[in-house]
Structure formats: structure tokens, C-alpha cells
C-alpha positions in Angstrom: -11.4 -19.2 11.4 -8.5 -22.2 11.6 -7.4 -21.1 8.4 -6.9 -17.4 9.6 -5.3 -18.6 13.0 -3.2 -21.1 10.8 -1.7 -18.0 9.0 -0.7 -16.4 12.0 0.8 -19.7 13.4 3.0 -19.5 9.6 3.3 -15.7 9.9 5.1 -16.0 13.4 7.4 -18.8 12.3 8.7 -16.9 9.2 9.4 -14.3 11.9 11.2 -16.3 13.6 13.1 -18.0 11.3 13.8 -14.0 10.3 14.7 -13.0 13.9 17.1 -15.8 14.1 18.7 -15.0 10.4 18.8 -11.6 11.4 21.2 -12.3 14.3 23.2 -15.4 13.7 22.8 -15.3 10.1 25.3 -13.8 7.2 26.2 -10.6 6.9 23.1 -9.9 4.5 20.4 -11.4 6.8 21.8 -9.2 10.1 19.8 -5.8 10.8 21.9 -2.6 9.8 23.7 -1.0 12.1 23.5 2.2 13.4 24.5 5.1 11.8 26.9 7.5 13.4 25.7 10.9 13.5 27.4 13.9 14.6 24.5 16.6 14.7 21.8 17.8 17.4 19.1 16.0 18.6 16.0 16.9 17.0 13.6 15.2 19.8 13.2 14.5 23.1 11.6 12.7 25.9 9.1 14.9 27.6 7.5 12.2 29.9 7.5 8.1 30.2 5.5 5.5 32.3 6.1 2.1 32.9 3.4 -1.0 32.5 3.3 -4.6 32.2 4.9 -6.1 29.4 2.4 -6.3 26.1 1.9 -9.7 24.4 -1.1 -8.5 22.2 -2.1 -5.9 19.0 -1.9 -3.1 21.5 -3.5 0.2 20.1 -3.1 3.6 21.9 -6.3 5.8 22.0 -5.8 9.2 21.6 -8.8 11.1 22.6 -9.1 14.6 23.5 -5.9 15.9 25.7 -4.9 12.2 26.3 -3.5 8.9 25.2 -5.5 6.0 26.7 -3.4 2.6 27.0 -3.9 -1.0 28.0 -1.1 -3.7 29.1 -1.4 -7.5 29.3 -2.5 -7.7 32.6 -5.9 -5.6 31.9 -5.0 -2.5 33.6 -6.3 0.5 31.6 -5.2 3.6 32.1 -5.6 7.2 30.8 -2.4 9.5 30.6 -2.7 13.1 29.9 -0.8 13.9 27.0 1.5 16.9 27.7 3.1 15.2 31.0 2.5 11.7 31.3 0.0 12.6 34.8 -2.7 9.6 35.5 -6.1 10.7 35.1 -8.0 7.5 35.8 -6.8 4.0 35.8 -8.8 0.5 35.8 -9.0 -3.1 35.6 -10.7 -5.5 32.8 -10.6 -7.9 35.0 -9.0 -10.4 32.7 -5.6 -10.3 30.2 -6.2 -8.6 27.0 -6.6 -9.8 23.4 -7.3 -6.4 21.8 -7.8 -2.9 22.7 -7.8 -0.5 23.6 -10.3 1.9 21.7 -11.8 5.3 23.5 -13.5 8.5 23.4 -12.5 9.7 26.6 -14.9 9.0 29.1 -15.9 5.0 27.7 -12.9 3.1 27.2 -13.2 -0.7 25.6 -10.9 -4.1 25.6 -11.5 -7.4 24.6 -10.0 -9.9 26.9 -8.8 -13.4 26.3 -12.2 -15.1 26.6 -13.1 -12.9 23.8 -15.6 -10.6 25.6 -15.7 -7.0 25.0 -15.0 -4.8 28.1 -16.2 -1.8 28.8 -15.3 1.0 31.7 -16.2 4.2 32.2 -13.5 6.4 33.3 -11.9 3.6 34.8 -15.0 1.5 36.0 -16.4 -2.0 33.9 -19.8 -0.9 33.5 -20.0 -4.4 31.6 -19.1 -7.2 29.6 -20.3 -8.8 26.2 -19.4 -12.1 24.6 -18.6 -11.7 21.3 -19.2 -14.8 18.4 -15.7 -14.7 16.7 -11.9 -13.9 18.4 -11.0 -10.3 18.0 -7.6 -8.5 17.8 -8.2 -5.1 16.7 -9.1 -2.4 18.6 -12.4 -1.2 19.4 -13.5 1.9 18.5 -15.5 4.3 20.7 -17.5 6.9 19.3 -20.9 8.5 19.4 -22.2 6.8 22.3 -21.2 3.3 20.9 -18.9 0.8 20.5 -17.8 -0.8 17.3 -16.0 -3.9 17.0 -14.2 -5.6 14.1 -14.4 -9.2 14.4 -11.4 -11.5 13.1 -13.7 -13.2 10.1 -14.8 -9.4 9.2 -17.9 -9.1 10.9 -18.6 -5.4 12.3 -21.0 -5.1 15.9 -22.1 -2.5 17.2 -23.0 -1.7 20.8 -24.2 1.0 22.9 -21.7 2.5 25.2 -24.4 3.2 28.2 -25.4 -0.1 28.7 -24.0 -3.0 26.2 -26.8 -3.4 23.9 -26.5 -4.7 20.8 -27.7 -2.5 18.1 -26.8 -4.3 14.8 -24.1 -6.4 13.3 -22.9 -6.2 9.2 -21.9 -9.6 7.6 -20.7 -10.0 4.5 -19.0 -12.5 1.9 -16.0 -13.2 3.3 -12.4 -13.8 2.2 -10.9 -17.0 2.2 -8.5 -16.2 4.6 -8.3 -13.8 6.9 -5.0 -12.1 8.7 -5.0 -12.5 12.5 -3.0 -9.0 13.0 -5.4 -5.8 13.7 -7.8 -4.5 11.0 -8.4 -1.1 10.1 -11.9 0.7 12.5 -11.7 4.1 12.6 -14.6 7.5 12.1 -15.1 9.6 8.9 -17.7 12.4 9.8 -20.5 10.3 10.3 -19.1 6.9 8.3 -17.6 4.5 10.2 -14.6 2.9 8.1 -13.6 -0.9 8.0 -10.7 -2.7 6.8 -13.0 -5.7 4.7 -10.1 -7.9 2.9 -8.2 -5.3 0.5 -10.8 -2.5 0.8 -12.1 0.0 2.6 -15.9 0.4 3.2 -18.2 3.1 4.5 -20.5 1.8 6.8 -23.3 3.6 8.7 -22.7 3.7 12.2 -26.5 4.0 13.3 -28.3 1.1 10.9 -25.2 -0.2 9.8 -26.2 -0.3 6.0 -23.0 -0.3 3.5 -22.6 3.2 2.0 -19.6 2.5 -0.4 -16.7 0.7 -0.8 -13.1 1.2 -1.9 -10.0 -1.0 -3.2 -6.6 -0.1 -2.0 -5.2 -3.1 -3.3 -5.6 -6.0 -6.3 -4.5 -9.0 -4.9 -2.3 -11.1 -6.8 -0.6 -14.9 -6.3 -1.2 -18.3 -7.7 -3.0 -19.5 -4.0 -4.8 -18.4 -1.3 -1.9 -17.3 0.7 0.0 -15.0 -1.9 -3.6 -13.5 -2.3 -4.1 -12.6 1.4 -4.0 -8.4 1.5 -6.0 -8.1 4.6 -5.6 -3.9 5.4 -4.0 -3.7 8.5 -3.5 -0.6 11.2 -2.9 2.2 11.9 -4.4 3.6 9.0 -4.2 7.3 9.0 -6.8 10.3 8.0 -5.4 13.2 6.5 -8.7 15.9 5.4 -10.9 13.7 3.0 -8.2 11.0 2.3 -7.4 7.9 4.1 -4.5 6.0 4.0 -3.7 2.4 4.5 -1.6 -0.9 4.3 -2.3 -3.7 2.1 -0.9 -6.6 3.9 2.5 -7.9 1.3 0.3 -6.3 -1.4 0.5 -2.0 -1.4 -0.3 1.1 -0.3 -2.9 3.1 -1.1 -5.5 6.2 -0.4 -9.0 6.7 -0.6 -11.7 9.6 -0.7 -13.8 8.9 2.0 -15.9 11.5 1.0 -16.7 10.4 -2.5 -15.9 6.6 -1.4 -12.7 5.7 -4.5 -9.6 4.9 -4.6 -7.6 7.9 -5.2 -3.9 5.7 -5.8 -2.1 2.7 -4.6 1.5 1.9 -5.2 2.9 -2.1 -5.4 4.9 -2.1 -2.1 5.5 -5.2 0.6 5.4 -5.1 4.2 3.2 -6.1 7.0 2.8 -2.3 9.2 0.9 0.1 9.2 1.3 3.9 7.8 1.9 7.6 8.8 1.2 10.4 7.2 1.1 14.2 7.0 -0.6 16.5 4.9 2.4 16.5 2.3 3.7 12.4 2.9 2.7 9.4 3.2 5.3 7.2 4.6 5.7 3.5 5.2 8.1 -0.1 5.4 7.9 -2.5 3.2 9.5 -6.5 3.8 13.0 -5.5 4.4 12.6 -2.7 6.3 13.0 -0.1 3.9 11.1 3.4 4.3 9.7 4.7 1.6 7.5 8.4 1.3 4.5 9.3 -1.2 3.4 12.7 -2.2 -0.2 12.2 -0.1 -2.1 14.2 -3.2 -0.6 11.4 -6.0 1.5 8.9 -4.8 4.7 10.0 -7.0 7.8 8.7 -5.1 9.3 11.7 -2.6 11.9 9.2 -1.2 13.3 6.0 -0.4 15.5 5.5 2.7 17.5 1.8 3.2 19.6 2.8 6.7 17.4 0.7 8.5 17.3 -2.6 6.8 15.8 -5.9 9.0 15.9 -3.2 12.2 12.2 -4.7 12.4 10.7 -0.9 12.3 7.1 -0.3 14.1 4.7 1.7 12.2 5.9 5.4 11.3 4.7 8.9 12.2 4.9 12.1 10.7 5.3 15.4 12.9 6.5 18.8 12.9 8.8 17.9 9.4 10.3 14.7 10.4 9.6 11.1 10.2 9.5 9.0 13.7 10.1 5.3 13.2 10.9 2.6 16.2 13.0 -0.4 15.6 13.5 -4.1 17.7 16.0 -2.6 20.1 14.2 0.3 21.0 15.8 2.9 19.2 13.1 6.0 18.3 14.7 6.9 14.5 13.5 10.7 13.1 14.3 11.5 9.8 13.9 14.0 7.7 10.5 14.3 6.1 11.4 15.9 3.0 14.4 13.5 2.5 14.7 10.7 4.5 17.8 11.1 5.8 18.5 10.3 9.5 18.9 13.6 11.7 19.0 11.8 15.2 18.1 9.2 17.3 16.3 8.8 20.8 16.7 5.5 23.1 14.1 4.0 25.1 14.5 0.9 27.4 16.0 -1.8 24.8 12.7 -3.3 23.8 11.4 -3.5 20.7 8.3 -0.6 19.9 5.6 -2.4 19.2 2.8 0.7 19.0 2.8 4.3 18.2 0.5 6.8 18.4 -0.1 10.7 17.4 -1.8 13.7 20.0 -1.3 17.2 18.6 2.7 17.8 19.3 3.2 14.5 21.3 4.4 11.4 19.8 3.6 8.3 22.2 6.0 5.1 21.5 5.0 1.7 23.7 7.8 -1.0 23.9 7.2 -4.8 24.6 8.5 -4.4 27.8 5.7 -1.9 28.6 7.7 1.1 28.5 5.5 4.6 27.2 8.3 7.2 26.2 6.5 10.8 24.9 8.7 12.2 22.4 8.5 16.0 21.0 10.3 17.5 18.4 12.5 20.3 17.8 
């Protein structure tokens, strides 16, 4: 557990040092500029709400009509999708650490004393120490709550009353990446980020039903090896598609549990996807798209070199990318060339998320801005 923390401790230096190269640095270390374009805007801000500022691995929940949302301060709240309108709202009690995962009704945290939280449409209905420090989200599903523990261990809990009903250990790596894991739902497989693969767990005995590589990790130590999956991770029919941290991207079957390709590509975010693209950042920023059914090459795109991008999405034919000063980028999805730009409040985007026609971008000031396209 040191050694994982320790690589987050070196993982937020390099940043840094990046940050501070970026912007006092030469001309090569300094994030592009932006482009000047001349056509229409292709989205738009339907709706935006203001929270605390977030200082953790903040996933949005998007069950349902809704995106559920959680800020530092442990205020959880529930927005409807199409206009931004409250539907419930409440308190973890406690800042956050993780979260926040939901189905709609049960919503669930993990504070910073590492115990999972729970609320019912807005109400703690309780609280569970967990044995190992957790920053991935939970995920709410089926009357239970699954968690994704920072050494790999997966717990699971019912939703009515906190019980737990079993816990999956296995061999672990030698290091692990303290940056949320990959926990999401297949049918009736529950799907874990374990090191550089993806396994199929089941959700009611918690028994290991297969397991799939979406990356070979390479490197002469311990560090250059790490390839930790990390989120989002996005479902597109029977595939899933995810991030190999530095290592590659890659998609699996989940229904026959192999790897369907993986392609040799840096970077530290995680992916989007449609059912014609898959579309992610590698090291320096630069976007690059896969055909989803082979991973041949569609398109690279370098206009937004060291502009720190969040994690992409893929809607109604264009790509929707966030950057460090809050600057919502869509681009052409069969291209990748820029077709406009939206600004948000001059933070940097630190979470997106996808509900039906709604694209939900949260900046570290703890700005929401709900972006359609046209």
C-alpha cells in the first residue's frame, strides 16, 4: 500500500514539474494555443450548477433521467439531466475520497476515513469501514454496492442495510496506481480493472468467471511495468473499452471474456467511445481515434498538445474533450478536426460524463456545465 501511495506522491511531482514546464518553460514544453476558428458553434450550454471545489477522483453517476454528483465537502446531490433541476440532495457527513457511484435511488461515497457511505435518495442509511484506502467510485447496482479497493480487492455489500456479502482477493501487483480503477456492470458480470486486465466477476458469490488482457506490460522495473486500467472505461454492445495506464488501449468481449485488440499508446485518462470510435490522449496530449470493431487508426489530432485534456466523449458525430483552462473542445468524429469550442468558468475539467443527448463536464472549481450538440 506505501508503494502504491509512493507512486502517486512521484506521479503528482512529474505533474508538476510538467505544469510548471508547460507555463514558464520553452516554447516546446508550453500548451498549444488556441486555434482560431471562424465557423458555428456546434454545442451549447443547456444548464450549469455550481458546487464546492473537488480535490478527489470525482465520478459522475448517470442513472436513469439523471446525473448524480458529489463535491469535496460531502454534499451529494442528484440533478436531472435535461435541465439541471435538484431532485434530492444530501450529506456524507464527512469530505470525500471517492465516489460517487448510483442507481438512482442508493447513492454511495467513501469519505476520508475510508468508510463507505451510503444514502438513500439523499438520506445516510449507513456507514462501513472498509480494510484498504479507496479512490474509485462505487458502483450501485442490483441491490448492492461494490467497491474496488486500492490493492485490488473487490467487496461487496448490500444496499438495504450494509451487509457484507463477500469479498474477492487475488495475487496482487507489485504496485498499484492510486488514480480510479475500472467497476462497472455487464449483464449480470460485474467488471474490474485487476492490474492490466479486465475480469468478470460474479456479482452474487463473487467467483471469477473470466479474465482479459488489454495490455502486456513492458519496462526494465517495477515502475515502467505499472499498467493499472484506469476510468472511465466505456461499454459499447458486447465490447468494452479501456486505458492501460502509459501502456495502451484496448477492447474486450465481455461476452466471450478476450481481448478483442489493443494498440501501444501512452497516457494516463480514460476513454470514449461510440459505436464507430474509440477515442483517447496519450502523454502529450495528442487525440487519437480507433475503428471500435478493429482498432485500425481513423485519426490522429495534435491541436491540443500539453492543454492537459480530461477524458473524451463521443456524441451525436463529434468528439467532446475538456482541457486545464476550461475550455470544452468538439471535434469532428470522423476527422478530428476542431469545429468549435465552448467555455466554462476557467478551471480545469477534471470529470465527464454521458446521459442520452447530454454531455455533463465538472471543473475543479466545482462548476457542472450540460453541453448538447448541434
Amino acid at each position: 500500500m506505501k508503494r502504491a501511495l509512493l507512486i502517486s506522491l512521484v506521479a503528482a511531482s512529474l505533474s508538476g514539474c510538467s505544469v510548471w514546464n508547460s507555463w514558464f518553460g520553452d516554447a516546446k514544453s508550453r500548451p498549444a494555443p488556441l486555434e482560431t476558428l471562424s465557423g458555428p458553434a456546434t454545442g451549447r450550454v443547456v444548464w450549469s450548477s455550481k458546487g464546492e471545489n473537488i480535490g478527489f477522483p470525482l465520478s459522475i453517476a448517470t442513472p436513469g433521467d439523471r446525473f448524480v454528483v458529489a463535491s469535496n465537502d460531502g454534499v451529494v446531490r442528484a440533478l436531472a439531466a435535461a435541465d439541471g433541476r435538484e431532485l434530492w440532495r444530501g450529506e456524507a457527513g464527512a469530505k470525500l475520497a471517492a465516489g460517487v457511484g448510483s442507481d438512482g435511488r442508493f447513492a454511495a461515497v467513501v469519505n476520508r476515513d475510508n468508510e463507505l457511505v451510503v444514502l438513500d435518495a439523499g438520506r445516510v442509511v449507513w456507514k462501513k469501514p472498509l480494510p484498504t484506502p479507496v479512490v474509485a467510485a462505487p458502483l450501485v447496482a442490483g441491490e448492492r454496492v461494490f467497491v474496488l479497493t486500492l490493492d485490488r480487492q473487490v467487496l461487496a455489500f448490500d444496499a438495504l442495510d450494509g451487509r457484507k456479502i463477500w469479498e474477492l482477493k487475488r495475487p496482487g501487483e507489485p504496485l498499484t496506481l492510486a488514480k480510479a480503477g475500472v467497476l462497472l456492470a455487464y449483464k449480470d458480470t460485474l467488471v474490474v480493472g485487476q492490474g492490466p486486465r479486465l475480469a468478470g466477476v460474479d456479482p452474487l458469490q463473487g467467483s471469477l468467471r473470466w479474465e482479459a488482457s488489454v495490455a502486456t506490460p513492458r519496462g526494465t522495473n517495477e515502475v515502467e511495468r505499472l499498467a493499472d486500467l484506469v476510468g472511465p472505461a466505456v461499454r459499447q454492445g458486447e465490447l468494452i473499452c479501456a486505458r492501460a495506464f502509459q501502456s495502451s488501449v484496448g477492447c474486450v468481449n465481455a461476452e466471450r471474456g478476450s481481448p478483442l485488440w489493443n494498440r501501444l499508446v501512452g497516457g494516463a485518462n480514460g476513454v470514449g467511445a461510440d459505436d464507430r470510435i474509440v477515442v483517447a490522449g496519450d502523454a502529450s496530449d495528442r487525440l487519437s481515434a480507433w475503428k471500435l470493431a478493429n482498432g485500425d487508426l481513423a485519426w490522429s489530432a495534435d491541436q491540443f498538445q500539453l492543454r492537459k485534456l480530461s477524458a473524451p466523449l463521443v456524441l451525436g458525430g463529434q468528439v467532446l474533450v475538456g482541457d486545464f483552462e476550461g475550455q470544452v473542445h468538439l471535434l469532428d468524429r470522423d476527422t478530428g478536426k476542431t469545429r468549435s469550442r465552448t467555455a466554462t468558468d476557467g478551471s480545469a475539467i477534471v470529470a465527464t460524463a454521458l446521459q442520452g443527448q447530454t454531455a455533463l463536464f465538472a471543473t475543479k472549481s466545482g462548476g457542472l456545465f450540460a453541453i448538447k450538440v448541434d
